[in-house]
C-alpha positions as CSV (number, residue, x, y, z in Angstrom):
1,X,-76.4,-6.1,92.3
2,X,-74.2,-6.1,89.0
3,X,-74.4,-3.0,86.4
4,X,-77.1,-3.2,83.9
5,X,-74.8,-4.3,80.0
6,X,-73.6,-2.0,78.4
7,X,-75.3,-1.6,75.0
8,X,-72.2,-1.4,73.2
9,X,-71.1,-5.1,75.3
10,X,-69.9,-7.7,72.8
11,X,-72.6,-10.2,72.4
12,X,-71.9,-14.2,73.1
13,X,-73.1,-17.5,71.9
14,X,-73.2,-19.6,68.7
15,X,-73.7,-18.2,65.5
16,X,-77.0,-18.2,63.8
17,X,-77.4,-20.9,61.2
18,X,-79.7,-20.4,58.0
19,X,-82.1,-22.7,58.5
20,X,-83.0,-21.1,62.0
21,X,-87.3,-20.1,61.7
22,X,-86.3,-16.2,62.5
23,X,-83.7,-16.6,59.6
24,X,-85.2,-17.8,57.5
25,X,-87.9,-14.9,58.1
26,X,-85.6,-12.6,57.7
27,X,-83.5,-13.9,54.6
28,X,-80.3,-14.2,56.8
29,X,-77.4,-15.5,54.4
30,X,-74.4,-16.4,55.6
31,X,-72.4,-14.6,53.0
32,X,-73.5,-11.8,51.6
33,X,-72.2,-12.5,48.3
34,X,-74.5,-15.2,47.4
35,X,-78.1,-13.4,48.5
36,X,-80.4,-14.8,46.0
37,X,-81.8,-11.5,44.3
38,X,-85.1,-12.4,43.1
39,X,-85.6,-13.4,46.1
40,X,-84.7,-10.7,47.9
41,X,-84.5,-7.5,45.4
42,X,-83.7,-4.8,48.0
43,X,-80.6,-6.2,48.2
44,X,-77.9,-3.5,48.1
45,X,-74.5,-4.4,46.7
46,X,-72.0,-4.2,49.6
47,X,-74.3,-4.0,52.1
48,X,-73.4,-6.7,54.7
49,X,-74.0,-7.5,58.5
50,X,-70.2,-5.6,59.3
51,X,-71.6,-2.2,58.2
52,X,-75.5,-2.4,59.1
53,X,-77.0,-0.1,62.0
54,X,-77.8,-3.2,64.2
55,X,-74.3,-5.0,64.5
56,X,-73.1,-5.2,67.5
57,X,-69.7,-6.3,66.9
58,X,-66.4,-4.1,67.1
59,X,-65.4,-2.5,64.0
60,X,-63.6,-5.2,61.9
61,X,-64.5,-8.2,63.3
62,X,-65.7,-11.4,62.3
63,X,-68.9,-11.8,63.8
64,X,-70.4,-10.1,66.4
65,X,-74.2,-9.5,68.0
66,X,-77.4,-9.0,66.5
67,X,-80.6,-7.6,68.5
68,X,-82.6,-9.6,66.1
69,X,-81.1,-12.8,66.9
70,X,-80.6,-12.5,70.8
71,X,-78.1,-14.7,72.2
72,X,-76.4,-15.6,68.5
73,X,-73.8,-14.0,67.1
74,X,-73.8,-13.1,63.5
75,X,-71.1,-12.9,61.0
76,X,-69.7,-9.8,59.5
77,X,-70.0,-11.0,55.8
78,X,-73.8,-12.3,56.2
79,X,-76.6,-10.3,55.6
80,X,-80.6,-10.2,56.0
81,X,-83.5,-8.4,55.0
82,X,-83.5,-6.0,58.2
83,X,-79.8,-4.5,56.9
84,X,-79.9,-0.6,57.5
85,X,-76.9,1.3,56.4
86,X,-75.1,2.1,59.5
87,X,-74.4,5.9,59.8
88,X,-70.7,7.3,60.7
């Protein structure tokens, strides 16, 4: 029987695209920079996929996993409603 995944195990599979239903639920924009705010007001300046408490990828990288978006990867510079400031 193999070991159970680590939590910290690099997520695989295709990214998420903007028109999927769950990300459009959740506001997911593929860059960051262009978040429509009126639409989405909480919004923080700088606040991005790379440095939320759910990203799974390794420090740096381009895209990485996402346990709102299982089996998709997301990328770094994107962003959604659900962003929580990751703590150091």
């Amino acid at each position: 029987m193999a070991p159970p995944a680590s939590p910290t195990a690099v997520a695989t599979g295709p990214l998420v695209d903007e028109k999927d239903p769950a990300a459009v639920a959740l506001g997911y924009t593929a860059d960051a920079s262009k978040v429509d705010k009126t639409k989405h007001p909480q919004y923080v300046a700088g606040s991005a996929c790379s440095n939320c408490a759910l990203y799974q990828g390794a420090a740096g990288s381009a895209q990485g996993g996402c346990p709102l978006f299982p089996g998709k990867q997301v990328l770094g510079k994107a962003w959604c409603n659900a962003w929580a400031k990751k703590v150091a």
